[in-house]
C-alpha positions as CSV (number, residue, x, y, z in Angstrom):
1,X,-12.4,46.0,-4.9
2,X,-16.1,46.2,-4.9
3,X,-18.0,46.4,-8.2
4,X,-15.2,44.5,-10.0
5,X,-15.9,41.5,-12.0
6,X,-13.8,38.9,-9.9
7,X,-11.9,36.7,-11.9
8,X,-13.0,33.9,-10.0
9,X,-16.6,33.9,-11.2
10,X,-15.3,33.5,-14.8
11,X,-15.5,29.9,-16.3
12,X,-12.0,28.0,-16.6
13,X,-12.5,28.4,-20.6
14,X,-13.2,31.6,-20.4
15,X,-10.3,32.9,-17.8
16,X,-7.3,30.1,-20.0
17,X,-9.2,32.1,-23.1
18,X,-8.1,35.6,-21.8
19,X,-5.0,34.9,-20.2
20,X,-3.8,33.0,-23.2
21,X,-5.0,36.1,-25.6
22,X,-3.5,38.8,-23.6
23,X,-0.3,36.8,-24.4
24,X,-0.3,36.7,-27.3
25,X,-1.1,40.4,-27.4
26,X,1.9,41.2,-25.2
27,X,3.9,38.9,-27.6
28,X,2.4,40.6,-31.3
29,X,3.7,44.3,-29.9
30,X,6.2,43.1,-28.4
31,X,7.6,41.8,-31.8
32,X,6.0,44.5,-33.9
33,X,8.1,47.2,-32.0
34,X,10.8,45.1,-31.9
35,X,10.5,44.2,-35.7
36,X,10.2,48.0,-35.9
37,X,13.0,48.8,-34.0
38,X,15.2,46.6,-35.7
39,X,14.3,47.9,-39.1
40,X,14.7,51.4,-38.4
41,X,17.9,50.7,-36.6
42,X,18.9,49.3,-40.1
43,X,17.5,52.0,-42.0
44,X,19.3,54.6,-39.9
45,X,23.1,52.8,-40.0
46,X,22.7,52.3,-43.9
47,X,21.3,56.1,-44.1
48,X,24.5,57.1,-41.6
49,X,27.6,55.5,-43.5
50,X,26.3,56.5,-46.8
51,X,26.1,60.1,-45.6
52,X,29.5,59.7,-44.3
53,X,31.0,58.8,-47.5
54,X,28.8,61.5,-48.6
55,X,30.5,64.3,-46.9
56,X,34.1,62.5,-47.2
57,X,33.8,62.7,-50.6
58,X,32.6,66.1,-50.0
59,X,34.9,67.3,-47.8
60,X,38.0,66.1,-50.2
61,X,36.3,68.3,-53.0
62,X,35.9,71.4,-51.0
63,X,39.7,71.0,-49.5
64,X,41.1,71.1,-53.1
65,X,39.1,73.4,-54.5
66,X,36.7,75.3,-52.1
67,X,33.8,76.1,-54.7
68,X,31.0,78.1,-54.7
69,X,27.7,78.7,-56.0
70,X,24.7,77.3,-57.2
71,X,25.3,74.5,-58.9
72,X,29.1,74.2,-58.2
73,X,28.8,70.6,-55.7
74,X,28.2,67.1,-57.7
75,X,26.4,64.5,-56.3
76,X,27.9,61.1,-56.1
77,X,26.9,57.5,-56.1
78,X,25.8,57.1,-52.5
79,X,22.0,58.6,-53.6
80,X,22.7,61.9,-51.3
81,X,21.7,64.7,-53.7
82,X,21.4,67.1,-51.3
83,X,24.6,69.0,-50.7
84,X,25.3,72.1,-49.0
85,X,28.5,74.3,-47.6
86,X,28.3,76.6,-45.6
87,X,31.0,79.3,-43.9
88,X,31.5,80.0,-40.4
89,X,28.7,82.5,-40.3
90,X,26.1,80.2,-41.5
91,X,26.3,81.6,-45.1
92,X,25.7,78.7,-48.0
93,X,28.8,78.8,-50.0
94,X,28.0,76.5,-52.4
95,X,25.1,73.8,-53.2
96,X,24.0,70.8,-55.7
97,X,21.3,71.8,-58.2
98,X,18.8,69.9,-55.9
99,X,19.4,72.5,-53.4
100,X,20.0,75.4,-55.4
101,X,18.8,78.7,-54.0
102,X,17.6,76.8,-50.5
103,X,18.4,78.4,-47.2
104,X,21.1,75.7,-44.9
105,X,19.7,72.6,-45.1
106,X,19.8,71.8,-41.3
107,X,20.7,73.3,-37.8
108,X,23.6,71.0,-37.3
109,X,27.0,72.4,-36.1
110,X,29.8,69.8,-35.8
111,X,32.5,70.8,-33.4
112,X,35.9,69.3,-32.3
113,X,35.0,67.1,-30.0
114,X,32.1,65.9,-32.6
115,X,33.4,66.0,-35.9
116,X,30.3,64.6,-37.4
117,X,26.9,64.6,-36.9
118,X,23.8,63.3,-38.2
119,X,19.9,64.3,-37.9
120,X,16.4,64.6,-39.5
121,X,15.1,67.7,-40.9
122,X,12.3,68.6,-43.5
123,X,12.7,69.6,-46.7
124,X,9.1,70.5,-48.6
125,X,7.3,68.3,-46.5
126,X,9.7,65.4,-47.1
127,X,11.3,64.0,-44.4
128,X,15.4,64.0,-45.4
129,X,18.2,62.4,-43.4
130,X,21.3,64.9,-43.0
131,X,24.8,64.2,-42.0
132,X,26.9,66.9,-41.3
133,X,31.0,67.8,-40.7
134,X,33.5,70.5,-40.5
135,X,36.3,70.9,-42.4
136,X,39.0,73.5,-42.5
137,X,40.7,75.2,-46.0
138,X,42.7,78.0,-47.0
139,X,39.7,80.2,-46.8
140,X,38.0,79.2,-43.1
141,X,36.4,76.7,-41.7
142,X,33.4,75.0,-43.7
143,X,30.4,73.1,-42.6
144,X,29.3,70.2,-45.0
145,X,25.5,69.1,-45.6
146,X,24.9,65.9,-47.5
147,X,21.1,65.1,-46.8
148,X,19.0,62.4,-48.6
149,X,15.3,62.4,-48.8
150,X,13.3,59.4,-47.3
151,X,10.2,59.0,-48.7
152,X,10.2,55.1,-49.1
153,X,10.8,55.1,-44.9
154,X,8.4,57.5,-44.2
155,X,5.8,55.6,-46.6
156,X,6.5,51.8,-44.8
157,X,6.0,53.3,-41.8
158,X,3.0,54.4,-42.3
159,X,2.1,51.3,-43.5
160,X,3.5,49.5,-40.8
161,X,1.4,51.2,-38.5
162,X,-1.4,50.7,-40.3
163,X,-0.9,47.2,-40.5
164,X,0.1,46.4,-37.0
165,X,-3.3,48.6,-35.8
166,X,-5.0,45.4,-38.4
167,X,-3.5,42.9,-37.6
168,X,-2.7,43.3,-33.7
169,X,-6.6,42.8,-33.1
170,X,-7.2,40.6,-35.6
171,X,-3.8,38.1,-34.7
172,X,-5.6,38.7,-31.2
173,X,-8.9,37.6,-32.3
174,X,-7.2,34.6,-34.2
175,X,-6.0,33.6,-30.7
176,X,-9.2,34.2,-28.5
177,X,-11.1,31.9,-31.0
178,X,-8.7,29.2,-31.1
179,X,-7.7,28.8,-27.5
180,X,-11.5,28.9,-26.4
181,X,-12.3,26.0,-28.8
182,X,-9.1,24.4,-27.3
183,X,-9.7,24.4,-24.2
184,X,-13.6,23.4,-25.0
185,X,-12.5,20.3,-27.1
186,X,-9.8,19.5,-24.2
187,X,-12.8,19.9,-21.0
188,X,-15.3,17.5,-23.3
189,X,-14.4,14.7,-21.3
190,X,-14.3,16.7,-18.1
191,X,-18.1,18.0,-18.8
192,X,-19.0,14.3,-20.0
193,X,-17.5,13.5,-16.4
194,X,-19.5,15.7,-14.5
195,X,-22.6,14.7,-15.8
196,X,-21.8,11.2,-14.6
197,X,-20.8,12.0,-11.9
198,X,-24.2,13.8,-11.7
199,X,-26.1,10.5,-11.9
200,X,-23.5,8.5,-9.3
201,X,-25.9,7.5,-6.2
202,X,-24.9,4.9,-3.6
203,X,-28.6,3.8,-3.3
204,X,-30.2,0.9,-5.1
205,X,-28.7,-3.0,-5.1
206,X,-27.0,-2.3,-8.7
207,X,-23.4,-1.7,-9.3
208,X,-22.1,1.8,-8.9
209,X,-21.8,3.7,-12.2
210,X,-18.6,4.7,-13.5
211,X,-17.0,7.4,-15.6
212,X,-15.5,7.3,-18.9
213,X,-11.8,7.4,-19.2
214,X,-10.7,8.8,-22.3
215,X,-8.6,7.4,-24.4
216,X,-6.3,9.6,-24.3
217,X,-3.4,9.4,-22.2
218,X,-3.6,12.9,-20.3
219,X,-3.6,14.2,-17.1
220,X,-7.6,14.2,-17.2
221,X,-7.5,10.8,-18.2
222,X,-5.4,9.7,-15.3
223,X,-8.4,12.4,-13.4
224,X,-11.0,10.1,-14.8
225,X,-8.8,6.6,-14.0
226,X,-8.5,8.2,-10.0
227,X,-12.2,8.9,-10.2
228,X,-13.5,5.8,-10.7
229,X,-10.8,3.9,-8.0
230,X,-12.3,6.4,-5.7
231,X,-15.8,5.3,-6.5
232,X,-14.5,1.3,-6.2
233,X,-13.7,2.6,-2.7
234,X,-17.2,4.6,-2.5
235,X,-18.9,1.1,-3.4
236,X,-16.9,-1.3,-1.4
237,X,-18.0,1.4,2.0
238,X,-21.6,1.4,0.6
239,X,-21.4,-1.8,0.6
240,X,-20.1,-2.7,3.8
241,X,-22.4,-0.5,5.7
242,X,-25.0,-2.1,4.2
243,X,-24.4,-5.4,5.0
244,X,-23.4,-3.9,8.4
245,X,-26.5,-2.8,8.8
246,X,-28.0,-5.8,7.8
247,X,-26.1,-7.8,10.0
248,X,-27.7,-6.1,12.8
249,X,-30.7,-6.3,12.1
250,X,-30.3,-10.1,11.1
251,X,-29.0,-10.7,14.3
252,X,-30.3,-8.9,17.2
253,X,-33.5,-9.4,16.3
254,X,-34.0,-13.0,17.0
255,X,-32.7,-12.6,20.4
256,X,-34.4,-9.6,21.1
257,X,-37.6,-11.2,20.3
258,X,-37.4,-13.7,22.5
259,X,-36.0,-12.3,25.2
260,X,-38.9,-9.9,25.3
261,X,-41.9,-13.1,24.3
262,X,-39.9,-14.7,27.5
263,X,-40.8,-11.4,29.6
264,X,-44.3,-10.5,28.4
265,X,-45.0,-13.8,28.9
266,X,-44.2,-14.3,32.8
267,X,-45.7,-11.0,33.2
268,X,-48.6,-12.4,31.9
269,X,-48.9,-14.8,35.2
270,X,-46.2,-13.6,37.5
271,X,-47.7,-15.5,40.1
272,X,-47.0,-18.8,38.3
273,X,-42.8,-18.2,37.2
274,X,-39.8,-19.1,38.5
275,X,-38.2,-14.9,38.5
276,X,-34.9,-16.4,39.6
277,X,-35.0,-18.7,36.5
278,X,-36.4,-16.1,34.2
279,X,-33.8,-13.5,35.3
280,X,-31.2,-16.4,34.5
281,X,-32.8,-16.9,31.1
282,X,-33.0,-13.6,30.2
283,X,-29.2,-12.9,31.6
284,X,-27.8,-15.8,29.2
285,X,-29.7,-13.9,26.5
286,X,-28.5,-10.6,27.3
287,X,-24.7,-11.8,27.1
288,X,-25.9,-13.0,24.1
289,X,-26.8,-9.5,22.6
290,X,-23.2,-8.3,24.2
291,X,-21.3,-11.0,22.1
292,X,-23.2,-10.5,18.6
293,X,-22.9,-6.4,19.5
294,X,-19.2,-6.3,20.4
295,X,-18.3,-8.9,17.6
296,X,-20.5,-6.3,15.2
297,X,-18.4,-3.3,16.4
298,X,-15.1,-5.3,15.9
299,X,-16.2,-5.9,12.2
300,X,-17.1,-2.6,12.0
301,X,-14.2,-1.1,13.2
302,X,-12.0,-3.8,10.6
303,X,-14.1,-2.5,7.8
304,X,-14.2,1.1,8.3
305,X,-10.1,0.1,8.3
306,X,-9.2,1.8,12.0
307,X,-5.4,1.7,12.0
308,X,-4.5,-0.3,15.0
309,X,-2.0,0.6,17.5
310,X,0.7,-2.0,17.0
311,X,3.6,-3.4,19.5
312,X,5.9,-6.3,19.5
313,X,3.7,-8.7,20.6
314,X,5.5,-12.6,21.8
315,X,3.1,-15.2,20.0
316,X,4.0,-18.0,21.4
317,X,3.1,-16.3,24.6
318,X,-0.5,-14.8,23.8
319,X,-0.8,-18.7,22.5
320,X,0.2,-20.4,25.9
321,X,-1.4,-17.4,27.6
322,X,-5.1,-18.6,26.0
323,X,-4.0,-22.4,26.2
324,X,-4.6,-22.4,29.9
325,X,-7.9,-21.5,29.9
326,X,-10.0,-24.5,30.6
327,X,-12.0,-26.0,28.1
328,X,-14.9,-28.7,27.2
329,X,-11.3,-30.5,25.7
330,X,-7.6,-29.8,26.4
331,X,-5.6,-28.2,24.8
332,X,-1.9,-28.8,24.2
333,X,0.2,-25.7,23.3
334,X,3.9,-26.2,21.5
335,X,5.4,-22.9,20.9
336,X,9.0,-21.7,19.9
337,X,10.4,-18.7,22.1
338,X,11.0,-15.8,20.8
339,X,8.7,-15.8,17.9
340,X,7.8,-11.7,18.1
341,X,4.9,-10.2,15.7
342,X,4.5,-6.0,15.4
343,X,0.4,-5.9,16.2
344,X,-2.5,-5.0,18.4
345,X,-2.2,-7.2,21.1
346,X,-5.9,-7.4,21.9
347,X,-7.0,-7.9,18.5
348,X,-4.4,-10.7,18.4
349,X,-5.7,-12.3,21.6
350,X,-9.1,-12.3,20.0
351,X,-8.3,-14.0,17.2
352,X,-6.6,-16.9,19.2
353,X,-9.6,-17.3,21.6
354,X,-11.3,-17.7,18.5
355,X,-9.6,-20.3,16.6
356,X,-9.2,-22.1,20.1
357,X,-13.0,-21.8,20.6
358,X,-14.0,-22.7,17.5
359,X,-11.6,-26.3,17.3
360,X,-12.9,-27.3,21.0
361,X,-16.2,-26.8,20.2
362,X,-15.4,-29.7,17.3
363,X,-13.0,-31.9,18.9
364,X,-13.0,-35.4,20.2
365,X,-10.3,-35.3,22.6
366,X,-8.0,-32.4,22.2
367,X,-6.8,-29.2,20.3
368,X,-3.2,-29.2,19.2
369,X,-1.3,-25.1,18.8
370,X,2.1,-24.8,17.2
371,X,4.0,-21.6,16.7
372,X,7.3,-21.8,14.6
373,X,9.1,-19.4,12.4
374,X,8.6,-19.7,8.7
375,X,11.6,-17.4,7.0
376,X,10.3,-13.9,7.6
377,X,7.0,-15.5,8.8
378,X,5.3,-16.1,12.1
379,X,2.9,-19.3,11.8
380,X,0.6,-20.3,14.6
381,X,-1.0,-23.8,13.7
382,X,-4.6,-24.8,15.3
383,X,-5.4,-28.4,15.0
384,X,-8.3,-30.1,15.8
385,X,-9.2,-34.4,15.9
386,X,-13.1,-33.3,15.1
387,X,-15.2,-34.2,11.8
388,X,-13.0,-31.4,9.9
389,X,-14.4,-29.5,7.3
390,X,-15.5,-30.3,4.0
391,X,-13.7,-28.4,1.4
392,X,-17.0,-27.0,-0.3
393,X,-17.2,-25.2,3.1
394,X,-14.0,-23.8,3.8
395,X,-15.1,-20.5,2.0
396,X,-18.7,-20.3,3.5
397,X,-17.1,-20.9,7.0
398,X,-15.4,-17.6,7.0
399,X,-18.9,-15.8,5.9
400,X,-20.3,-13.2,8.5
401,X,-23.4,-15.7,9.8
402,X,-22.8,-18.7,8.3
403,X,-22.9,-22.1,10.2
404,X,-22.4,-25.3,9.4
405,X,-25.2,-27.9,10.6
406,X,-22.7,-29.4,12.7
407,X,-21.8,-26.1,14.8
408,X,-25.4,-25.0,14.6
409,X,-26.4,-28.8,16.5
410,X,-22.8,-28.7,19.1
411,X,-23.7,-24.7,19.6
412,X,-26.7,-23.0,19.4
413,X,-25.8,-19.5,21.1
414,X,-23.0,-18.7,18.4
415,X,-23.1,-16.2,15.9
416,X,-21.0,-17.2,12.9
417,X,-19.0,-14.9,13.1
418,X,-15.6,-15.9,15.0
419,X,-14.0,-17.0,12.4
420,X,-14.7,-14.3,10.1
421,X,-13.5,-11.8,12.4
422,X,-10.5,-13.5,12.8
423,X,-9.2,-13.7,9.2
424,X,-10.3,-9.7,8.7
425,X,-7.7,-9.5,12.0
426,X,-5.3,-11.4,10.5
427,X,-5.5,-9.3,6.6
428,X,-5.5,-6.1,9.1
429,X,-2.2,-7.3,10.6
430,X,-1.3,-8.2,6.7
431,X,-1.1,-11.9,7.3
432,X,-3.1,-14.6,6.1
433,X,-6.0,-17.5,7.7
434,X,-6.7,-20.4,5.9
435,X,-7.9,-23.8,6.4
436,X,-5.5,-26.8,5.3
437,X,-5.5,-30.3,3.9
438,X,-5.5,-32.5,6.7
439,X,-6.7,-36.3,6.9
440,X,-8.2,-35.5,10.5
441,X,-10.2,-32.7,11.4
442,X,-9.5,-29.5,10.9
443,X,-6.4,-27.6,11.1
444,X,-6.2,-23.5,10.6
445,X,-3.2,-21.9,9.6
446,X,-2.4,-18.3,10.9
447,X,0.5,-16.5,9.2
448,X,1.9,-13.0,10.3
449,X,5.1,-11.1,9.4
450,X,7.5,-10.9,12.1
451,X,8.8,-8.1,13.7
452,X,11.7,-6.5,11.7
453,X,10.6,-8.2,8.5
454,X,8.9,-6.2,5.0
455,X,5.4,-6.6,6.2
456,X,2.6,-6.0,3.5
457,X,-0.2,-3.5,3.5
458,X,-3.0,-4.6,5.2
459,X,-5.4,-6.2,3.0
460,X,-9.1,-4.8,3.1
461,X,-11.7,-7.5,3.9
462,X,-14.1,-8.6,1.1
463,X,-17.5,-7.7,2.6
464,X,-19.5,-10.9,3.2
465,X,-22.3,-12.1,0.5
């Protein structure tokens, strides 16, 4: 409704502080009627089976003797000293002392379907508690009054009221004060959170701050745990992009350059060049730019952790399937059938061509591929007869732009980044790529699940340093 404070622009401390004391406030009336209630109840059934003792007693004295007068009706033990008979008209018969001279006590006329009955009345501005029944003699019918004052009731409850007007607000007070410090004790850490959180930015080369986790083993300590896995995440993307970023820049702009010094300069004299041979030149370096651009889109796609769309995919055939292609160096291809992996087919294909590319551009004389079943395994085995590699660089190898001196000398238009690409295929299809002891060149070990077998998550790549 308009011109209401909405709760919603209250603080959480401030809206668990005024729910929690209008609680408690429901709960201290609540009990204080109750507790009221309860005590009056018991006040009452004591006050009604005195009084009907009271007027038994009474009524026994009256059947044997039917007095009268002033004076004529003796109180007993049960503390009702106000006693009263009355006839049929309403006339008072007969009457303690305390009562002496009094008009009838009460309005009360028992009948025959209620032989007794019990009320409140005053008597000199004292509250009294009557009980009243009817009794027949040799005279008439008589109507019995036993009444007892209440002046200790009347007194705690005014006093009860007094004290629940007290202590209601300050029991509520009580509350407000110690839920709001609380709650502000409990949201320290959440404040101490947000203000680190404040100062969390993704620029600059340093380490991504994190928040504090309290010590505590609470829900916002598991918040603050969560927190800082999502800012891991946060740093590992930052950090990818950037070296993304800086692997495009790294690399396009040496070809770039030179394909454009190669241009300016035949402009320079375009009667003097060879245009079909510069059109050549600058074709060979703009597949260049293709490669290193849809190799960088791959990686980027791998990083950014694009599920893939996955099939049963034969890889024995994909391997016999790139075998065939002709190289500098054949290639001999010794496959079992039936050896099915659940990926991306093209990715997979990729990968191959890349491990097949990579051991022919090393070889002497041939590239060896096996594909077997390993348990729940698929293994796909590329061997080379080349130099091999040194095991100081098997992890450099699998760095975005590294190259070894020998590919750099065999190669000059690669990228370094084939095999890279191909072990972040390989952890996106949850497998592994690694490079194995071997007395003779180099041999590369592929690993997948196979189809129908647990596979593992897919493992996020470790951007490259």
């Amino acid at each position: 409704m308009p011109g209401r404070w909405p709760p919603g622009s209250w603080s959480l401390r401030t809206r668990v502080t005024v729910a929690a004391t209008l609680v408690v406030g429901l709960l201290l009336v609540a009990g204080a009627v109750g507790f009221y209630a309860t005590l009056r109840h018991a006040v009452y059934a004591s006050l009604h089976a005195r009084g009907a003792k009271a007027v038994s007693a009474l009524a026994g004295t009256v059947r044997a003797s039917d007095p009268r007068g002033p004076g004529a009706l003796h109180p007993g033990d049960t503390g009702f000293l106000l006693l009263q008979v009355l006839d049929d008209r309403g006339r008072v018969r007969a009457a303690s002392d305390e009562m002496a001279g009094r008009p009838p006590l009460a309005d009360l006329r028992p009948d025959a379907s209620h032989p007794t009955r019990a009320g409140r009345t005053t008597l000199a501005r004292e509250e009294v508690y009557v009980v009243a029944t009817r009794v027949r003699t040799r005279h008439g019918w008589r109507v019995l009054y036993a009444g007892a004052p209440m002046p200790g009731f009347s007194r705690s409850r005014s006093y009860f009221t007094g004290l629940l007007v007290l202590a209601v607000p300050l029991g509520l007070l009580m509350a407000a004060v110690s839920v709001s410090l609380a709650v502000r004790r409990a949201l320290r850490p959440v404040r101490k959170m947000s203000a680190e959180l404040a100062e969390v930015t993704g620029s600059g080369p340093g380490r991504m701050r994190r928040v504090t986790v309290p010590v505590t083993h609470d829900e916002i300590a598991q918040l603050a745990a969560s927190v800082n896995v999502t800012l891991h995440r946060l740093e590992q993307t930052v950090v990818r992009q950037r070296q993304f970023v800086g692997d495009v820049s790294h690399e396009l702009r040496s070809p770039l350059t030179g394909l454009r010094a190669q241009l300016e300069v035949a402009l320079e004299h375009p009667e003097d060049e060879d245009w079909p041979a510069v059109a050549r030149a600058a074709l060979n370096d703009a597949d260049r730019l293709q490669r290193i651009v849809t190799d960088l889109l791959l990686l980027a796609k791998l990083d950014a952790g694009v599920p893939l769309d996955r099939e049963p995919v034969d890889l024995g055939d994909l391997a016999r399937q790139e075998g065939a292609r002709p190289r500098r160096v054949p290639v001999e291809v010794t496959a079992e059938d039936g050896v099915v992996v659940l990926g991306a087919r093209g990715p997979l294909l990729r990968l191959i061509t890349n491990l097949l590319d990579n051991a022919a551009r090393h070889a002497r004389t041939g590239v060896t591929v096996t594909v077997a079943s390993s348990g729940s395994d698929a293994v796909l085995t590329v061997a080379d007869d080349g130099d091999g590699i040194p095991p100081a660089d098997r992890d450099r190898v699998f760095q975005r732009f590294q190259r070894l001196a020998e590919g750099r000398k065999r190669d000059n238009g690669g990228s370094g980044l084939g095999l890279p690409i191909s072990r972040d295929i390989a952890h996106a299809h949850g497998g592994t790529l690694v490079i194995a002891d071997t007395r003779t060149g180099a041999h590369l070990v592929l690993t997948l699940p196979r189809a129908g077998a647990p596979s593992p998550p897919p493992r996020t790549p470790r951007p490259a340093r």
